[in-house]
N, C-alpha and C positions, 0 to 999 in steps of 0.2 A: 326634782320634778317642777317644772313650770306652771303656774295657777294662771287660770284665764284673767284676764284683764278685768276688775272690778266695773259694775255700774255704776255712775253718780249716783247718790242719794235720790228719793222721788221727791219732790218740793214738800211732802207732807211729813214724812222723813226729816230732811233737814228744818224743818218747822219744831218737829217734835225735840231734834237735838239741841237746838236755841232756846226754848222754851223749859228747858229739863231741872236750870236753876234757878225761873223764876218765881216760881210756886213753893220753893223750898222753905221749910217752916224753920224758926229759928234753932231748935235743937238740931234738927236735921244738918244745918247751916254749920251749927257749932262740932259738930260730932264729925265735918268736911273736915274741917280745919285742923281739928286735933291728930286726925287720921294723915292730914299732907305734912302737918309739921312733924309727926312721928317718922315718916318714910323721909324726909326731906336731914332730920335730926342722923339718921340709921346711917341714911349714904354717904353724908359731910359732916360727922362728930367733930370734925373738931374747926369749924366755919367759922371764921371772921371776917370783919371787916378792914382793907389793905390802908383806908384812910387813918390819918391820925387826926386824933380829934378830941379835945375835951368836953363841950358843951355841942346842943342841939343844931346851937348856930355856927359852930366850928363846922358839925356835920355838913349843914345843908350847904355853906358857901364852897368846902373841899368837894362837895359830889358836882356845884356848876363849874367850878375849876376842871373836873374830872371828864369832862366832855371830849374827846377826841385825844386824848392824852394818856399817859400811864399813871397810875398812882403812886409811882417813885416818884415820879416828875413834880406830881401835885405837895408830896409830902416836902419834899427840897423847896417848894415857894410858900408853904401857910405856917410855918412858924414867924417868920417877918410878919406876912401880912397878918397872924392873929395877934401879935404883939401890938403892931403900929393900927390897927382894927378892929375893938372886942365887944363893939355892941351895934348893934344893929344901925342905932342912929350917925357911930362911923361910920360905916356904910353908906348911908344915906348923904351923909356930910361930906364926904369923900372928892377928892381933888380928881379930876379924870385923869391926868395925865403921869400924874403918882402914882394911881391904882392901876394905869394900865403896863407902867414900866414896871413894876411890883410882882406882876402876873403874867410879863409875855413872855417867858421860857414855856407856858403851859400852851400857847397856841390859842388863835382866833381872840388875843385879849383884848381887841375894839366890842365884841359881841360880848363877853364873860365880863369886862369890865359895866359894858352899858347893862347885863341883869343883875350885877352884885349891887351897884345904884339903885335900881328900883326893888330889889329884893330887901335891903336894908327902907326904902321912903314905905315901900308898904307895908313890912312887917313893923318900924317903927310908928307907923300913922294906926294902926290897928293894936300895936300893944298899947300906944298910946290911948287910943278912945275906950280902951278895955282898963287898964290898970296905972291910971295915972304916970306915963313916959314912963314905963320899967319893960325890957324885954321880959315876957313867960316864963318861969323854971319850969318845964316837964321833969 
């Protein structure tokens, strides 16, 4: 059977549905979250991540790698470049034209080489003002 064509929402309506999480108190907030990672846990038991990665910043530099690409792809170029690469201020220090022959099997490496640069000057220049030139262990 065919249902009639729904009405948009009335502005007061759609007000109310924007508004529904910003009053939310923190338990409230906390008791969200446990309930989505429970259903989110149920449907993907057994979810990973397809990157390989040892450290934080293995992560984050394999996921700008990961932009328009596969992560076969990404996994076949970050063992080099984490060897020849392992701290932020590499990164930062980094030869442009090393880092972009290093990385162009992954695709667009003029744009992923120019953020892994400034992703290493600022995460360097901020671990630096924080903890005396040491990258963060989370």
């Amino acid at each position: 059977m065919l249902q009639p064509p729904t009405q948009p929402p009335t502005p007061a309506a759609a007000a109310r549905a924007r508004n529904r999480f910003a009053v939310e108190t923190p338990v409230a907030r906390t008791r969200r979250a446990r309930r989505m990672y429970r259903i989110l846990h149920d449907t993907y038991p057994y979810a990973r991540a397809e990157l390989d990665f040892t450290s934080p910043l293995e992560l984050l530099v394999a996921t700008v790698l990961s932009a328009q690409t596969t992560d076969v792809g990404v996994n076949k170029v970050t063992p080099t470049l984490f060897t020849r690469y392992p701290t932020a201020a590499d990164y930062a220090a980094a030869d442009r034209a090393e880092l972009e022959t290093l990385i162009a099997p992954t695709g667009f490496f003029r744009a992923k080489a120019d953020a892994l640069i400034k992703l290493g000057e600022r995460s360097w220049s901020a671990s630096a003002a924080r903890s005396r030139a040491r990258w963060p262990t989370w």
